[in-house]
KOLTORVO-616236 format. One record per residue (C-alpha): residue number from 0; residue in three letters; x, z, y; chain. Coordinates in Angstrom, 1 decimal. Each point is the difference from the previous one (the first is absolute). Example, Ala and Ser with C-alpha at 12.3 -4.5 7.8 and 13.67 -1.06 7.14 Angstrom:
2
MARLO  seq  type    east      up   north  mol
MARLO    0   ALA    12.3     7.8    -4.5    A
MARLO    1   SER     1.4    -0.7     3.4    A
This chain:
123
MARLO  seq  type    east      up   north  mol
MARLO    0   UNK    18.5    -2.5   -16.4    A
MARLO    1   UNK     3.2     0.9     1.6    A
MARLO    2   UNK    -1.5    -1.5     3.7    A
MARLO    3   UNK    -2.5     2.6    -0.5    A
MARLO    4   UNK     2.4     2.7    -1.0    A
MARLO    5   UNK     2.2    -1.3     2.9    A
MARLO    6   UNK    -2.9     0.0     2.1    A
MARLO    7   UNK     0.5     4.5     0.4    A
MARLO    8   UNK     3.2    -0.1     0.4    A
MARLO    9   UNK     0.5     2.3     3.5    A
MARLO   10   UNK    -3.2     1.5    -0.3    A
MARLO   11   UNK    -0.2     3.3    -0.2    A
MARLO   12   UNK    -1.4     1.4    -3.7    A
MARLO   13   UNK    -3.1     1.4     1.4    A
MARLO   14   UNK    -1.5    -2.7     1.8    A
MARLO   15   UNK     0.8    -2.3    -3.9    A
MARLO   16   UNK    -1.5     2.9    -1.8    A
MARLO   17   UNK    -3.3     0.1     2.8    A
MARLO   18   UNK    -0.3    -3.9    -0.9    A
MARLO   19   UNK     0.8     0.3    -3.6    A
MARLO   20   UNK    -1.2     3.2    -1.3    A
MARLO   21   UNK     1.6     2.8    -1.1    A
MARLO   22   UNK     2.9    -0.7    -2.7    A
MARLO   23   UNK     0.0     1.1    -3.4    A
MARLO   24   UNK     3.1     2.2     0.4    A
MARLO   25   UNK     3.2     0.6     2.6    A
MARLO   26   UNK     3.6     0.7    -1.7    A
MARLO   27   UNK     2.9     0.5     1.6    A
MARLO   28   UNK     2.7    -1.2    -2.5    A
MARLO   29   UNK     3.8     0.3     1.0    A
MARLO   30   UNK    -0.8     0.6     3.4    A
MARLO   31   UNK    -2.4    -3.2     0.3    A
MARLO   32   UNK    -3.4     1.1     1.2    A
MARLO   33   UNK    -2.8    -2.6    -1.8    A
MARLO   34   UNK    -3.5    -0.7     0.2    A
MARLO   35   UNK    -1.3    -1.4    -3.5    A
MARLO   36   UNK    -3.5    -2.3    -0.2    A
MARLO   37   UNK    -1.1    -0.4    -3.4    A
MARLO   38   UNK    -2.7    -2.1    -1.5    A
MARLO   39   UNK    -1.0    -0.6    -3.7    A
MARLO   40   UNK    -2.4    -1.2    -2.1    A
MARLO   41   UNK    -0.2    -1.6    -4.1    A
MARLO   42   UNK    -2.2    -2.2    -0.5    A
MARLO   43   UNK    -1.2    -1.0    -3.6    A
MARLO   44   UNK    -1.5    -3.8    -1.3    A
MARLO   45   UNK    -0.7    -0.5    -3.4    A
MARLO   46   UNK    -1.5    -3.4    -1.6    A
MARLO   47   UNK     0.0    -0.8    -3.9    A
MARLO   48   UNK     3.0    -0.2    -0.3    A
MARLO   49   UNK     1.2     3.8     0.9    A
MARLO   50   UNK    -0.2     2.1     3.2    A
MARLO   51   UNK     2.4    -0.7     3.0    A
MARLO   52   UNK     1.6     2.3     2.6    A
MARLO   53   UNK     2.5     0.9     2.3    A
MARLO   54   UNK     0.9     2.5     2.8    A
MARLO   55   UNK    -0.4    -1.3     3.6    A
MARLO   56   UNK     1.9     2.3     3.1    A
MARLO   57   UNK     1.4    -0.4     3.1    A
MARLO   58   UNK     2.3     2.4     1.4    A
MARLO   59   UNK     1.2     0.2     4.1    A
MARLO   60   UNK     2.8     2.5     1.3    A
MARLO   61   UNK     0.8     0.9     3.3    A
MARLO   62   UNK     2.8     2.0     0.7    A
MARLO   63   UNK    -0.1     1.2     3.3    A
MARLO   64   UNK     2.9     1.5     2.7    A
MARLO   65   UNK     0.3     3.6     1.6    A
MARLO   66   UNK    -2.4    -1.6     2.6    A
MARLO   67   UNK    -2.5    -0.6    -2.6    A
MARLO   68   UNK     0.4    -3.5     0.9    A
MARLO   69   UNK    -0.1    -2.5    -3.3    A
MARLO   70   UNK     3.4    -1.3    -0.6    A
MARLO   71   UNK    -0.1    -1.6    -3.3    A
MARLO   72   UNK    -2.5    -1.0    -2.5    A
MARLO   73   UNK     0.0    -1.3    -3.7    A
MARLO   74   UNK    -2.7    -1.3    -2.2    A
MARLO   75   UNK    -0.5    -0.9    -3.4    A
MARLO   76   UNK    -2.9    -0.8    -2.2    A
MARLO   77   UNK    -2.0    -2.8    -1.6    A
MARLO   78   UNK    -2.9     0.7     2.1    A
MARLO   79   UNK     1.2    -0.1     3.5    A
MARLO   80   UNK    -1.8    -2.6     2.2    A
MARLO   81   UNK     2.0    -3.5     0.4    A
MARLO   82   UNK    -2.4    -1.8     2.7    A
MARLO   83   UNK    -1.0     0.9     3.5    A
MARLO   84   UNK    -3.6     0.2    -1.4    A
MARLO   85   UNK     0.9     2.5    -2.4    A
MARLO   86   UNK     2.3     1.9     2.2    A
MARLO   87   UNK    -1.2     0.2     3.6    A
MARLO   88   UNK    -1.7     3.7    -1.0    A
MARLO   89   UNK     3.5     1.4    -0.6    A
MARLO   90   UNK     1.6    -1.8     3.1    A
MARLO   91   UNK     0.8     1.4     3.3    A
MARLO   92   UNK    -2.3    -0.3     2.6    A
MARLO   93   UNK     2.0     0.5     2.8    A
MARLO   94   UNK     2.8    -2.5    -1.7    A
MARLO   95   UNK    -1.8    -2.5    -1.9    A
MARLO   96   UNK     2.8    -2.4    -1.0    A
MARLO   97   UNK    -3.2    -2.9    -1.0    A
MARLO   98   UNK    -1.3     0.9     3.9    A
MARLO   99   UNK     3.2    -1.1     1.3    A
MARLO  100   UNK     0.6    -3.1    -1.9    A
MARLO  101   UNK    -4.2    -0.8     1.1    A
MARLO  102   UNK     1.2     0.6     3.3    A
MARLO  103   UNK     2.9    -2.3     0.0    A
MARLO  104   UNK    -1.6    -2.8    -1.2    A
MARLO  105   UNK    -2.6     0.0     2.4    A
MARLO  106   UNK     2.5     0.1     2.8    A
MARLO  107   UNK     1.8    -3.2    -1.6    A
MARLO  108   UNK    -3.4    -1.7    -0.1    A
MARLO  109   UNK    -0.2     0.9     3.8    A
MARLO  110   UNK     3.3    -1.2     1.1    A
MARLO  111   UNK    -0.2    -3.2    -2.2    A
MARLO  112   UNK    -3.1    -1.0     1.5    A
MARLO  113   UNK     1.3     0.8     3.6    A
MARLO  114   UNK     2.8    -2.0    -0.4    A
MARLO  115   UNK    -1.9    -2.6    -1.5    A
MARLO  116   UNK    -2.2     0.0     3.4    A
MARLO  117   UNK     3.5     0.1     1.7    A
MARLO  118   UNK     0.7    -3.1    -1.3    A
MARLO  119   UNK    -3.3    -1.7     0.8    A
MARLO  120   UNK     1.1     1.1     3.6    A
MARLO  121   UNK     3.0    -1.8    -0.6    A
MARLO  122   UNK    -1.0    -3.6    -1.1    A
């Protein structure tokens, strides 16, 4: 979660809230000018035994500078996503931290097998 929090970091509030929806409210709270997202749900089980429950949310703040760009973030929950799977929908398009790491690895596999063919040369 905090690679795809990290991932809006210098992007300005609009463009996160055109990807993301609108937020569920704005405060400005000693002087600090946030964006909250908030998402809940209960959910309810029951066998023989008794019924089950709990409360599931998943909370994301941006607070954003007199540019509107976003400068910090928090988040907190037992509901937020935890895999790539799970989280790519909230991640930054234009700064997909998962992209780059893809990307990366490919060009390792590139170079590894060009030296490999280098070495070939070589012998």
């Amino acid at each position: 979660m905090n690679k795809v929090m990290d991932s809006w970091v210098g992007t300005n509030i609009n463009t996160a809230i055109d990807y993301l929806g609108y937020p569920t409210s704005e405060k400005v709270i000693a002087n600090r000018h946030l964006f909250y997202w908030e998402k809940s749900s209960v959910s309810i089980t029951g066998n023989a035994s008794g019924l089950y429950g709990g409360e599931y949310y998943c909370t994301r703040i941006f607070e954003i500078d007199k540019n509107k760009r976003i400068k910090s973030w928090e988040w907190k929950g037992n509901s937020c996503p935890i895999t790539y799977m799970t989280s790519k929908k909230w991640v930054n398009p234009n700064k997909d931290p998962w992209k780059k790491e893809k990307e990366l690895k490919k060009q390792e596999k590139i170079l590894k097998k060009a030296r490999k063919e280098a070495e070939k040369g070589k012998l």
